[in-house]
C-alpha positions in Angstrom: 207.9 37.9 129.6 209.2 36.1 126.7 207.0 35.0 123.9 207.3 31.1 124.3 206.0 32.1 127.9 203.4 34.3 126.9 202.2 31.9 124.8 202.0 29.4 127.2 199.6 31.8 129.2 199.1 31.0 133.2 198.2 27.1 132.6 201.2 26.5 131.2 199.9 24.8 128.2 200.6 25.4 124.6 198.0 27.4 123.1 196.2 25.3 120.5 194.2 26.6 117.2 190.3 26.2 117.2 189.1 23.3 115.1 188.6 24.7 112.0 184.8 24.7 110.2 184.8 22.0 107.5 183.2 24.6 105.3 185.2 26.7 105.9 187.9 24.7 105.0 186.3 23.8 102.0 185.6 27.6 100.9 189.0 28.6 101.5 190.4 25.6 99.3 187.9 26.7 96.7 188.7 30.2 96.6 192.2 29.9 96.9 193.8 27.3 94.6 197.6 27.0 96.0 198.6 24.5 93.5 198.0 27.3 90.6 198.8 29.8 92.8 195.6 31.5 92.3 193.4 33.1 94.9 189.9 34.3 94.1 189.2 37.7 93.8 186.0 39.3 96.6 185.1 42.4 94.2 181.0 42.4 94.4 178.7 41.4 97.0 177.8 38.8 94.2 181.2 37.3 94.5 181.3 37.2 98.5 178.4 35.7 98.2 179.4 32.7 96.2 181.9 32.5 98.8 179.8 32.4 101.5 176.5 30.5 100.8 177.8 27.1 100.9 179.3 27.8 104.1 175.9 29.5 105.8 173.7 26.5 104.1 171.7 24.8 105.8 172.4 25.9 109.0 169.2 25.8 111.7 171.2 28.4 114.0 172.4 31.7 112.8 176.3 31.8 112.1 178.5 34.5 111.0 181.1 34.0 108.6 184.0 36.6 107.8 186.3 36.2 104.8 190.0 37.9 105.0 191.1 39.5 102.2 194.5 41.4 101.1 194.4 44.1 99.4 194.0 43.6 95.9 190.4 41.9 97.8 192.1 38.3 97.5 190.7 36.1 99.7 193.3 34.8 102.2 190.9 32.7 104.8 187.0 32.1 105.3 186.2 31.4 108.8 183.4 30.6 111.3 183.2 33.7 113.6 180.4 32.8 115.7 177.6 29.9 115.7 174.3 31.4 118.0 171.1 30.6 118.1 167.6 30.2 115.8 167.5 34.2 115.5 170.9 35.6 117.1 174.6 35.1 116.6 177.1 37.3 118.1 179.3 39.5 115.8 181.7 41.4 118.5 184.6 43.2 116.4 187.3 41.8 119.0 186.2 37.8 117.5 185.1 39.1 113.5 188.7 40.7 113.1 190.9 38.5 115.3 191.8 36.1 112.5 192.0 39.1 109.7 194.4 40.6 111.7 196.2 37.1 112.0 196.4 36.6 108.3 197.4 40.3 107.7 193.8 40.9 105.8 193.5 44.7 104.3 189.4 44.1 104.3 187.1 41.5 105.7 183.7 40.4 104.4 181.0 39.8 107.1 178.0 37.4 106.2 175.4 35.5 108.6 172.6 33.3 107.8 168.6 34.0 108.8 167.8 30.6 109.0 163.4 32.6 109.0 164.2 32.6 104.9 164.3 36.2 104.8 167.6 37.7 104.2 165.7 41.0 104.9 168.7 43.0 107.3 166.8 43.3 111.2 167.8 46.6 112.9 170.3 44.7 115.1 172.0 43.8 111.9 172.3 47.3 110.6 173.6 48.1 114.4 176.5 45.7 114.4 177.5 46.2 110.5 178.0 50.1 111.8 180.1 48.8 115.1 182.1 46.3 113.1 183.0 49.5 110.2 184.6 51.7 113.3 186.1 48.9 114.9 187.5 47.9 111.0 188.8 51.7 110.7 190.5 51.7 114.5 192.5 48.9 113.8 193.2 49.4 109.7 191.0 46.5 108.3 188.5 47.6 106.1 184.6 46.4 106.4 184.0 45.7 102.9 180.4 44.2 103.1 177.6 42.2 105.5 175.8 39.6 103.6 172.7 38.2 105.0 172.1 35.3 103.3 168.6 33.4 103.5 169.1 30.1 101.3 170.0 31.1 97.7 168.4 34.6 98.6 170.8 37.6 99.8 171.6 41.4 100.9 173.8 43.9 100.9 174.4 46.0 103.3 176.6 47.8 101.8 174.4 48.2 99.1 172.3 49.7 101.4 174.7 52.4 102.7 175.1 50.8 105.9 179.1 49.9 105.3 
């Protein structure tokens, strides 16, 4: 099959790009500043986090966020993985490294909101940040960190061993 066909698929229709996350839009442009030809660098949970926040505020669903990185940790795309519900959003490796793997990212950063107020990590949390390191390792994408960010409050769970 040749590639113009496969990317047609079995409709027959041209595959077209999600609608990308005004946010996210917005965090790439400010982390990566074309123009200059200066990208920002992701070395700290602090600085994923500045990245991050303003995407994840006020949201009134849980969202996870994962920002592509090369591998001097430049940022290379912030994108919307997954928008779920008051106290759930789905992290599956297949969707947080899809667009990593699009962009040639080295590492991603994971981050997700608890719109409760407490960025405290829930067990499910610490499950999927273990998941989404193997998957990371299989397919040569490093899981750098998973922010959970709870308004201007945050953690690490890399910090916490857990990456």
């Amino acid at each position: 099959m040749g590639q113009d066909a496969w990317r047609q698929g079995a409709r027959g229709g041209v595959a077209q790009a999600e609608p990308r996350c005004p946010a996210c839009v917005a965090a790439t442009a400010r982390a990566v500043d074309a123009a200059a030809g200066e990208r920002l660098a992701v070395t700290s949970p602090e600085s994923a986090a500045t990245v991050v926040a303003p995407v994840l505020a006020g949201r009134d669903r849980e969202a996870c966020v994962a920002v592509a990185l090369d591998t001097r940790h430049l940022v290379l795309d912030v994108g919307v993985v997954s928008i779920g519900s008051l106290d759930h959003t789905f992290m599956a490796p297949r969707e947080v490294y899809r667009d990593a793997l699009l962009v040639n990212a080295a590492a991603v950063v994971v981050a997700h909101n608890h719109p409760s107020g407490d960025p405290t990590p829930s067990a499910d949390d610490v499950a999927v940040t273990t998941r989404l390191a193997r998957a990371g390792e299989v397919v040569g994408v490093d899981l750098l960190d998973h922010l959970v960010v709870a308004g201007s409050r945050w953690q690490s769970l890399a910090r916490q061993g857990h990456c």
